[in-house]
N, CA and C of each residue as an Amber inpcrd file, in Angstrom:
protein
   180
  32.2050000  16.8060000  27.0240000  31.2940000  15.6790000  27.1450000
  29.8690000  16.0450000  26.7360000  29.6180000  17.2970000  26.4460000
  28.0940000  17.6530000  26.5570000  28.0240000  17.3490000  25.0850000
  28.7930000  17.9480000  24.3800000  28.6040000  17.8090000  23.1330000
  28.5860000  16.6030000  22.4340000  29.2980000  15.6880000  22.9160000
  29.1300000  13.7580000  22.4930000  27.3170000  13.6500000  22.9310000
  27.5810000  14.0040000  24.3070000  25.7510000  13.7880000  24.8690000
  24.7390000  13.9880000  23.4580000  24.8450000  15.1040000  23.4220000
  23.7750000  15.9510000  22.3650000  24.1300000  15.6440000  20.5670000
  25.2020000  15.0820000  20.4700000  25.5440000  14.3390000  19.3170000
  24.8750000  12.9040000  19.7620000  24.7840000  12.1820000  20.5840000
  24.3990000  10.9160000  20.4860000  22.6610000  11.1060000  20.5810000
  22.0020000  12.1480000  21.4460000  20.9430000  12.4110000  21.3540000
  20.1300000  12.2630000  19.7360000  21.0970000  13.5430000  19.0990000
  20.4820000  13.9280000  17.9590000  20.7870000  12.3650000  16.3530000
  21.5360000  11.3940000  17.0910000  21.7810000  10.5230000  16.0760000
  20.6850000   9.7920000  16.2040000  20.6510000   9.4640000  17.4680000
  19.3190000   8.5150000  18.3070000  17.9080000   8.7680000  17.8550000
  17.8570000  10.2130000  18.2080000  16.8590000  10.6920000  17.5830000
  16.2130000  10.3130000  15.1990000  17.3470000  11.3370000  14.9140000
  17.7430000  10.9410000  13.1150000  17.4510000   9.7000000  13.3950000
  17.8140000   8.5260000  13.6310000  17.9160000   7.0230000  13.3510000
  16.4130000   6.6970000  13.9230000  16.0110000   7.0450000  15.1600000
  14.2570000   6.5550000  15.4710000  13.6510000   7.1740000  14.1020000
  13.0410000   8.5610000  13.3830000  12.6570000   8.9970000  12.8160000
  12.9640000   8.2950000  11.3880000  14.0750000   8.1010000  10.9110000
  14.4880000   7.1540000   9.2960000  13.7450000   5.9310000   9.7980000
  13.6450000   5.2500000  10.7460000  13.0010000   3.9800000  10.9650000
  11.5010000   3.8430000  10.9820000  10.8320000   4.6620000  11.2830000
   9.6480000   4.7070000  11.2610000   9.0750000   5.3550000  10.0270000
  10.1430000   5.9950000   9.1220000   9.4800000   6.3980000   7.4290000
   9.8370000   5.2160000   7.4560000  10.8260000   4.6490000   7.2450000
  11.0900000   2.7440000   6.1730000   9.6470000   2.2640000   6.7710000
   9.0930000   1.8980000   7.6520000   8.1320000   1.0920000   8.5110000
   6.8230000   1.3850000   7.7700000   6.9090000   3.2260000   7.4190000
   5.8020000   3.5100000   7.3000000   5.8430000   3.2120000   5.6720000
   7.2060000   3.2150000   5.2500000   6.6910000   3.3160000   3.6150000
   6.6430000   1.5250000   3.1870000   7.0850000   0.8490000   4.0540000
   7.0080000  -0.8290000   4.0110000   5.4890000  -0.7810000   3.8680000
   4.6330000  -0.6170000   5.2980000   3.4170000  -0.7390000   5.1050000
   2.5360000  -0.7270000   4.0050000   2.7140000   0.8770000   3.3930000
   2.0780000   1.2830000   2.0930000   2.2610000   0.6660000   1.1690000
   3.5150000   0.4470000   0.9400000   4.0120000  -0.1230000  -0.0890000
   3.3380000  -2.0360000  -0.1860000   2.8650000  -2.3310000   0.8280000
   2.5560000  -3.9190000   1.0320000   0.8440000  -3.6980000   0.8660000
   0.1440000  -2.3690000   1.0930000  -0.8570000  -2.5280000   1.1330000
  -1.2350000  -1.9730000  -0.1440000  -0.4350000  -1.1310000  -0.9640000
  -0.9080000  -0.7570000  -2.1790000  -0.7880000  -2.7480000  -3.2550000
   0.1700000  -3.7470000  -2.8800000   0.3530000  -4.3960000  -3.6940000
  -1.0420000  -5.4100000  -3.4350000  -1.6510000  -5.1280000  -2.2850000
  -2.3660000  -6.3730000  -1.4760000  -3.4490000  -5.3660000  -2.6370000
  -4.1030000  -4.2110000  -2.2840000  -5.7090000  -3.4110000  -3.1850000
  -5.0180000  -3.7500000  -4.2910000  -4.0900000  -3.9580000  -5.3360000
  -3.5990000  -4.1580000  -7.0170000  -4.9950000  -5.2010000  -6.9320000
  -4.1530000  -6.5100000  -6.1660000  -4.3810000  -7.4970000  -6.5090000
  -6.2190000  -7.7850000  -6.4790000  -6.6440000  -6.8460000  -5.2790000
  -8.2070000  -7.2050000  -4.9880000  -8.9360000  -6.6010000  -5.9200000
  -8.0530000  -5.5360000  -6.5970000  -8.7850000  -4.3400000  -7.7990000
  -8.8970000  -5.0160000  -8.6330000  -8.2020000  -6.0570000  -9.0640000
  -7.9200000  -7.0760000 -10.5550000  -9.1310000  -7.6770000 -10.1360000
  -9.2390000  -8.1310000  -9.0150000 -10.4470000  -9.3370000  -9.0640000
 -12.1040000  -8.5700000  -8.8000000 -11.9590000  -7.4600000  -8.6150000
 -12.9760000  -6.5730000  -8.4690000 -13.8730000  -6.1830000  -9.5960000
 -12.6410000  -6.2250000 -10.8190000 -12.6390000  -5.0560000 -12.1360000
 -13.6240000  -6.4980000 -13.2030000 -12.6540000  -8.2930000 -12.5220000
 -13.2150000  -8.7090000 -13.5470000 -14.5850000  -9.4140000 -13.3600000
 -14.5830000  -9.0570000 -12.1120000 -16.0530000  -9.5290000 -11.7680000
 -17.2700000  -8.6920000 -12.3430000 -16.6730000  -7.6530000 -12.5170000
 -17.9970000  -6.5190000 -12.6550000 -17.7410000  -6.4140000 -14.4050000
 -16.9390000  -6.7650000 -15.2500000 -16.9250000  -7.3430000 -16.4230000
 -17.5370000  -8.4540000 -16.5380000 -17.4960000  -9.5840000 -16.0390000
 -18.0810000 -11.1880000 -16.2730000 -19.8540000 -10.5410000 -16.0990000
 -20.3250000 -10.0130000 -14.9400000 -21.5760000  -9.2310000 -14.5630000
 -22.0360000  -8.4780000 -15.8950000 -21.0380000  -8.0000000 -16.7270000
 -21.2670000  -7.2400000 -17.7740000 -21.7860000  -8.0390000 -18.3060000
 -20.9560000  -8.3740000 -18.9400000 -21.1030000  -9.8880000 -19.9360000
 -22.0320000 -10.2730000 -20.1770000 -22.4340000 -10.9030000 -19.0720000
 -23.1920000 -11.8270000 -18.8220000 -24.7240000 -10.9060000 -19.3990000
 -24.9760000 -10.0930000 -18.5790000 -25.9640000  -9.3240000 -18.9330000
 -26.1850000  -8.9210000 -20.1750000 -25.3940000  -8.6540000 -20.9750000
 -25.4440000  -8.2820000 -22.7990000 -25.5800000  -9.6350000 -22.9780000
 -25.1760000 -10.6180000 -22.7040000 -25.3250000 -12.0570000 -23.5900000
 -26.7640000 -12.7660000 -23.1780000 -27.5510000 -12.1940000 -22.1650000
 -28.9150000 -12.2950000 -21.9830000 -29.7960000 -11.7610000 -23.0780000
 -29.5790000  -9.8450000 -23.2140000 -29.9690000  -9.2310000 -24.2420000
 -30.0390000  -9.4740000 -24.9080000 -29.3640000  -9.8740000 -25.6160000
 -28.5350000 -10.3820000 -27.2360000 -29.4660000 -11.7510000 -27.1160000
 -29.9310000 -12.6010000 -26.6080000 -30.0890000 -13.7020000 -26.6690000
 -31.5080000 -13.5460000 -26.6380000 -32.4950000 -12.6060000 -25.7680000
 -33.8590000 -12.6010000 -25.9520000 -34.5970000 -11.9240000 -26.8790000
């Protein structure tokens, strides 16, 4: 019987630990797609800012 014990321990255990990498790599994985999206709108703002500023230059 000890050995079922310490087999169900060590599955219990394996199975908490695989669950909390999936959890942890869900997270990352949701927060790398969430910064993509804020980087896109980051990148073209500070282009339009560009822009804008050479088409002042250019113009005076």
């Amino acid at each position: 019987m000890k050995g079922a014990a310490d087999y169900a321990t060590g599955l219990a255990s394996n199975t908490l630990t695989q669950q909390q990498q999936i959890f942890s790599a869900n997270q990352q994985n949701a927060y790398n797609k969430l910064m993509g999206g804020a980087s896109l709108g980051e990148n073209a703002a500070a282009q339009s800012g560009t822009l804008g500023t050479s088409f002042v230059n250019q113009a005076t």
